[in-house]
C-alpha positions in Angstrom: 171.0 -117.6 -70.0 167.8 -115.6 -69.7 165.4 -116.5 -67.4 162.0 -115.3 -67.9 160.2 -115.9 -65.4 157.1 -116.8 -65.4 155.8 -115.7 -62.1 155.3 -112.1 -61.5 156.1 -110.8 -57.6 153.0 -110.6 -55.5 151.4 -107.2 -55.2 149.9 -107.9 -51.7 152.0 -106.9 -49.1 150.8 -110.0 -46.8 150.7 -112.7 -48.8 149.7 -114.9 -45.6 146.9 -112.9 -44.2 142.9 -113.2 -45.9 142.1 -110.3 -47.3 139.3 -108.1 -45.2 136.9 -108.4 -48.6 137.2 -112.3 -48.6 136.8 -112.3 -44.5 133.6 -110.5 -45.9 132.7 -112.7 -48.4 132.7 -116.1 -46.2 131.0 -114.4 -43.2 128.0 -113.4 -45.5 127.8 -117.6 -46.4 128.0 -118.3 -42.9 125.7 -115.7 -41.6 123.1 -116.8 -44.4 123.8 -120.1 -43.3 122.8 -119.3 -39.7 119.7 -117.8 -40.0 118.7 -120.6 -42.7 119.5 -123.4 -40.1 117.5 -120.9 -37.4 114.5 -120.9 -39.7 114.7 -124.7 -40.2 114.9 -124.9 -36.5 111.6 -122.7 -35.8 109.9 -125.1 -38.6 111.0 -127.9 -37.1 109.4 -126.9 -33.9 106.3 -125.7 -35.3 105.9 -129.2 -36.8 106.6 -130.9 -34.0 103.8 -129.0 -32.4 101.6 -129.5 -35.1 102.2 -133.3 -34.8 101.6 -133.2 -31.2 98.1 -131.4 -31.8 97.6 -133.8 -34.5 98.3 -136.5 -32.3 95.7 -135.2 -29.6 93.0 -134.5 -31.7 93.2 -138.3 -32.8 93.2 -139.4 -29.5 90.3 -137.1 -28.5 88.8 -138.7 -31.8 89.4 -142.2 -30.7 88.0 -141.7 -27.2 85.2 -140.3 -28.3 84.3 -142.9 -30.9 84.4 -145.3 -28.6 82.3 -143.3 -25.9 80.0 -142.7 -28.8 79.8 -146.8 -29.6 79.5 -147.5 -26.3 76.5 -145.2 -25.8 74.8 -146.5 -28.8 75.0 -150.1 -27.7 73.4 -149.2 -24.6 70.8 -147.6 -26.3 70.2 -150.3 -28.2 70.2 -152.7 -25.5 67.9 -150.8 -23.7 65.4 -150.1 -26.4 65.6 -154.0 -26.9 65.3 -155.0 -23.1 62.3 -152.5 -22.7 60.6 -154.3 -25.5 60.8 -157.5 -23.7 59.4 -156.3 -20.3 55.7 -156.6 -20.9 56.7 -160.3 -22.0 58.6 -160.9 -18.5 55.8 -159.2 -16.9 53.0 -161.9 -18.4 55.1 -164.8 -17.4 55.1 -163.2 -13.7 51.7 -163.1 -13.9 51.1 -166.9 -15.8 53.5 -168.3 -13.0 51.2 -166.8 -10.5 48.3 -167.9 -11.6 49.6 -171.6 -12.6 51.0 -172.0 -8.9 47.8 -171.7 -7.7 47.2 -175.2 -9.0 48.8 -177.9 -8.1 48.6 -180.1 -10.9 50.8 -177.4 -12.8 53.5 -177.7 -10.3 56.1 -179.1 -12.7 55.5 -176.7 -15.4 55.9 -174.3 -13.2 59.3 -175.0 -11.7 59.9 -175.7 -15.7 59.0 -171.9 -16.4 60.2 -170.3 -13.5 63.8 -171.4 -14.0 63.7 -170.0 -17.8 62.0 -166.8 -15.8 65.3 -167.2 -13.4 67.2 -167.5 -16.9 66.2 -164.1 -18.0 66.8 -162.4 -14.9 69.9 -163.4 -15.0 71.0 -162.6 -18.5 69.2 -159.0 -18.0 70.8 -158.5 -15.0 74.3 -159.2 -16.1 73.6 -156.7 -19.0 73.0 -154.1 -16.0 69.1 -154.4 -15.3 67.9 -154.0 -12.2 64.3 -154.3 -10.9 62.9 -151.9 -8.5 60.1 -152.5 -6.0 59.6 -149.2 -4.1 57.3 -150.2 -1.4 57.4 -148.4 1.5 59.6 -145.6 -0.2 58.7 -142.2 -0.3 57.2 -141.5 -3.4 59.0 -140.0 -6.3 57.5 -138.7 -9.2 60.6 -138.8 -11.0 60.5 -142.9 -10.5 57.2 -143.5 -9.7 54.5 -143.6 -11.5 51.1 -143.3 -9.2 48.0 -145.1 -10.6 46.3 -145.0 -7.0 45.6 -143.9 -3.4 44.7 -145.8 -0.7 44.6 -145.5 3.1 46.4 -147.8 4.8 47.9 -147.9 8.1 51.2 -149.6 7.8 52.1 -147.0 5.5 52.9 -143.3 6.6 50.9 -140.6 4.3 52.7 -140.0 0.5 54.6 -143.5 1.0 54.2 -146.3 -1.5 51.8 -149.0 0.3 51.6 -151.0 -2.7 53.4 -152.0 -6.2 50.9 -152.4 -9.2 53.9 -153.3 -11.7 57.3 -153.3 -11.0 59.9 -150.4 -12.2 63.3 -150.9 -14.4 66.9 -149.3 -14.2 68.9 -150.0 -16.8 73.0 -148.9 -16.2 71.7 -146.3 -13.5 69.2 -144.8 -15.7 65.3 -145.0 -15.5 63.9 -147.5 -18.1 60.4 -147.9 -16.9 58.6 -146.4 -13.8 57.3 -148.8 -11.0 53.2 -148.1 -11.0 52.3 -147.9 -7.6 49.3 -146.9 -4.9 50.6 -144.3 -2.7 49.3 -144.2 1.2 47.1 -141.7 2.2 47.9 -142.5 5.7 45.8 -144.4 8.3 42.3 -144.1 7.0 39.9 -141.3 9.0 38.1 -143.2 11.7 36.1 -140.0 12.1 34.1 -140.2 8.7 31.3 -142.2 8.8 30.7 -144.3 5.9 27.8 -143.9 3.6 24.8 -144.9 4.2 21.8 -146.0 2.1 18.8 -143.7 1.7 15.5 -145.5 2.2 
């Protein structure tokens, strides 16, 4: 019988060893491989830090959004509560005037709870009246309309409040007008006398 074989003896002399060109050829893969998965590391990270920064910026966004619609309802408020002043300032001075009568007792316990009423209300929103007198005057508060001499009150003191002054949340809404001492007055001068 003749046996051809089919299968032809094996030229490499170590047929269980990979060859050094195929060791080659699946460290190249592997290597490529590597620095692939390095550069999808560094991309990964940069992303990350974009997201953080993104993240940042929208909170520094959304703070100062806020800030910004805080400040404009103060504004507002304040442009609104200084318009209404001069109308708070009449009723002070109809409620003097009417308690100086008798007869208008009633209506004026009526109006000076609805007075109380918008002191309230305006105070809650962070008004707060100033009456300076006896301070030390302050041109950055104050508002002088006067002098006087007066004896109670030391020399560039307030001795007297023509209108009363406004803060509104801390800030200067309307200047008290006031008469500022000129000290005790000057016993020394005599006053003036009629020519005949």
């Amino acid at each position: 019988m003749n046996t051809n074989s089919s299968q032809e003896p094996s030229t490499d002399p170590n047929p269980g060893q990979v060859s050094d060109e195929a060791a080659n050829d699946t460290e190249a893969p592997v290597s490529d491989l590597m620095v692939q998965l390095e550069k999808v590391h560094q991309e990964k990270e940069e992303l990350q830090q974009k997201l953080l920064r993104k993240a940042a910026d929208f909170e520094n966004f959304r703070k100062r959004a806020l800030k910004e619609k805080e400040e404009l309802r103060d504004s507002t408020e304040a442009f609104l509560i200084e318009d209404l002043l001069p109308a708070i300032d009449t009723l002070k001075l109809g409620l003097d005037a009417a308690s100086k009568h008798p007869a208008a007792d009633d209506i004026t316990q009526g109006f000076n709870l609805v007075l109380d009423q918008f002191n309230n209300i305006l105070n809650q929103r962070g008004l707060v009246e100033t009456n300076p007198v006896g301070e030390q005057f302050d041109p950055k508060v104050h508002e002088s309309v006067s002098q006087i001499a007066c004896e109670e009150t030391p020399e560039g003191h307030i001795a007297e409040t023509i209108r009363i002054g406004y803060f509104f949340k801390e800030k200067l809404l309307r200047p008290a007008m006031v008469a500022v001492s000129t000290g005790a007055p000057d016993d020394s001068e005599e006053p003036p006398t009629e020519a005949s």
